[in-house]
N, C-alpha and C positions, 0 to 999 in steps of 0.2 A: 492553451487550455487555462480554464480561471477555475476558481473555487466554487464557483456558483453553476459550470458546467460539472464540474468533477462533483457534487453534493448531487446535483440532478437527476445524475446518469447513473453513477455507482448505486448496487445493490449492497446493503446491509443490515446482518442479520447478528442480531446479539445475545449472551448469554450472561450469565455472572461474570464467566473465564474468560471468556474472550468475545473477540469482533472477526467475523469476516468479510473480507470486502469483493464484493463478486464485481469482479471487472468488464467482465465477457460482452453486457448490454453498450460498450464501447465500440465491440467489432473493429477494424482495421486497426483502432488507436488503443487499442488494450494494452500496450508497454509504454506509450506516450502517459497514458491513465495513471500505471506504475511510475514511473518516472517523476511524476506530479505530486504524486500521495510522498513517494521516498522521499524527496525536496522538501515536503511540510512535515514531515516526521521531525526530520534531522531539525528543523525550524523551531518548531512550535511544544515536538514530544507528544508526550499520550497523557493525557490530566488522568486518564480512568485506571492507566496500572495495568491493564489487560494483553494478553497475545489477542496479538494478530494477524490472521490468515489473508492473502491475497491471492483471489479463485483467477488464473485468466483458462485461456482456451490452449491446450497444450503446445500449439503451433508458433506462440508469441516467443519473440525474440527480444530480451532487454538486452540495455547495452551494456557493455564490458565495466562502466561503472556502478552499477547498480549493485550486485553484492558486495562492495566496496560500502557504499553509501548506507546498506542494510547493516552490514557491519558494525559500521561507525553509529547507528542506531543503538543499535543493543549496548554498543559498549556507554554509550550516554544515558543508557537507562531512559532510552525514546519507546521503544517497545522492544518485544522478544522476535524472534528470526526463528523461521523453517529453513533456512538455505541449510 
């Protein structure tokens, strides 16, 4: 996946507070999708300051790294975490 797949396809919907990033329009690759966004989190952060919600489909499975890497998010002051 590239940034320019992952801008494409992702749905998002913004408020003052926050972002959230509806993943679902991925279908099979909704935690490859997460996995993508968490990678450029931990990279790049959040210029806006805002939570951020990520909608998948309740079935999706991330992998064992991924609240790990959410984690490490928050604690950089990349964004704020629902886990």
């Amino acid at each position: 996946m590239d940034v320019n797949e992952f801008n494409s396809t992702v749905v998002r919907n913004e408020d003052p507070e926050a972002i959230e990033l509806d993943m679902q329009p991925f279908g099979a690759r909704q935690a490859e999708a997460v996995e993508f966004w968490l990678d450029a989190a931990l990279t790049q952060g959040d210029p806006f300051g805002k939570r951020v919600m990520v909608k998948t489909d309740a079935s999706v499975i991330l992998s064992q790294s991924a609240p790990v890497r959410a984690s490490q998010s928050c604690n950089s002051g990349a964004f704020q975490s629902l886990w």
